[in-house]
C-alpha positions, 0 to 999 in steps of 0.5 A, spaced: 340 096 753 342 093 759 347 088 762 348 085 769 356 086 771 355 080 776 354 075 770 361 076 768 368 078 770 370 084 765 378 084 763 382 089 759 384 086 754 390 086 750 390 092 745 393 092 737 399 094 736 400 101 736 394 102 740 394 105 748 388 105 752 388 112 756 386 114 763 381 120 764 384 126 766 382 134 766 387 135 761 383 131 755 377 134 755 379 138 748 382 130 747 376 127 748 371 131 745 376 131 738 375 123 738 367 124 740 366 130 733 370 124 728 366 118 732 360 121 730 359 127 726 357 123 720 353 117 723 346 118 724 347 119 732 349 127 729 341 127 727 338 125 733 343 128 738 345 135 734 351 137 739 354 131 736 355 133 730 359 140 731 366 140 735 363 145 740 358 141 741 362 135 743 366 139 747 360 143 751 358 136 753 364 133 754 365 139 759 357 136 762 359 129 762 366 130 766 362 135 771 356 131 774 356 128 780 356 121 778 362 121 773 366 115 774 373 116 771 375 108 772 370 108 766 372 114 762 378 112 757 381 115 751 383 111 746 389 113 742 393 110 735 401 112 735 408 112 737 409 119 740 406 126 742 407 130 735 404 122 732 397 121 737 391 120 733 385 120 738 381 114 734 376 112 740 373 115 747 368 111 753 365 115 758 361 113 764 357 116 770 354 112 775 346 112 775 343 111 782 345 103 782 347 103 774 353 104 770 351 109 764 356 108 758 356 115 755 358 116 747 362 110 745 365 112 739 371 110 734 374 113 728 372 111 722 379 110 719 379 105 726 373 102 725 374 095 724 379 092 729 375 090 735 377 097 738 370 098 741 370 092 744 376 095 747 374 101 750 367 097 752 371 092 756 375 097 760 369 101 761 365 095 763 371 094 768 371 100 771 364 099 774 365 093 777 371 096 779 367 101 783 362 095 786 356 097 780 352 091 780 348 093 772 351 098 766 346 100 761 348 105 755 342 108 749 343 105 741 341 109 735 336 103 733 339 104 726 346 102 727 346 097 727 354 095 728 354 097 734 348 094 736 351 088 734 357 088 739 353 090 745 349 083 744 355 080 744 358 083 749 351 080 753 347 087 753 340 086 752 335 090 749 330 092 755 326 098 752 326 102 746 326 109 747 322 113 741 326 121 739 323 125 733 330 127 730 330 132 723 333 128 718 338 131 712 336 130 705 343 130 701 
């Protein structure tokens, strides 16, 4: 899905109580790669892209995205749920790369005990700033077809679909 940076100014917006944005640092690796294991370990995206669906897995492609050339820290952000250090709950993560003329969200996720608030489009937003912030004129991110809570939020936000794209994923039988 797509969606031009220039038909619209993107804004943080005001979190719920109790919620704070956080910005990229080295240091939230291990962070983020946690909030990327509960976001998505029992959602389907963890059939189509296995490494999803193990904390190693989040954490070696955490490390991967953070290192590629065009890894944009004004669009990564951890979104955290609480008062205090030894009370923090990493509930949502954003990662963005720079992709030739594009912006590329990464691995969108929010908790599933954080679902249901509008955290996504939060941490969508802020990501979606961050682009506009570095002068990118277009952003585009990859759906799981099948879920459809998140492709409902991107059309609203104004992505649109511009081509499907079809993997062969193993499907668990219960």
């Amino acid at each position: 899905m797509e969606i031009n940076l220039q038909s619209q100014l993107f804004a943080p917006l005001p979190l719920p109580a109790d919620y704070h944005l956080v910005a990229w640092s080295s240091g939230l690796v291990d962070a983020h790669a946690e909030a990327k294991f509960h976001s998505f370990s029992y959602e389907i995206d963890a059939n189509v892209f296995p490494c999803l669906g193990e904390r190693e897995g989040c954490l070696r492609l955490m490390r991967e995205i953070a290192k590629r050339d065009g890894f944009l820290r004004e669009a990564t952000w951890l979104l955290v749920h609480g008062n205090g250090p030894e009370e923090f709950d990493y509930c949502g993560t954003v990662q963005g790369v720079r992709d030739a003329d594009f912006g590329a969200i990464q691995n969108l996720g929010i908790t599933m005990s954080h679902r249901g608030n509008g955290l996504g489009t939060h941490l969508l937003h802020r990501a979606l700033c961050g682009f506009q912030e570095t002068g990118l004129k277009k952003a585009y991110l990859e759906v799981t077809a099948q879920n459809t809570g998140a492709v409902k939020l991107y059309h609203r936000l104004g992505f649109r679909r511009v081509k499907t794209v079809y993997k062969a994923a193993d499907v668990a039988y219960a």
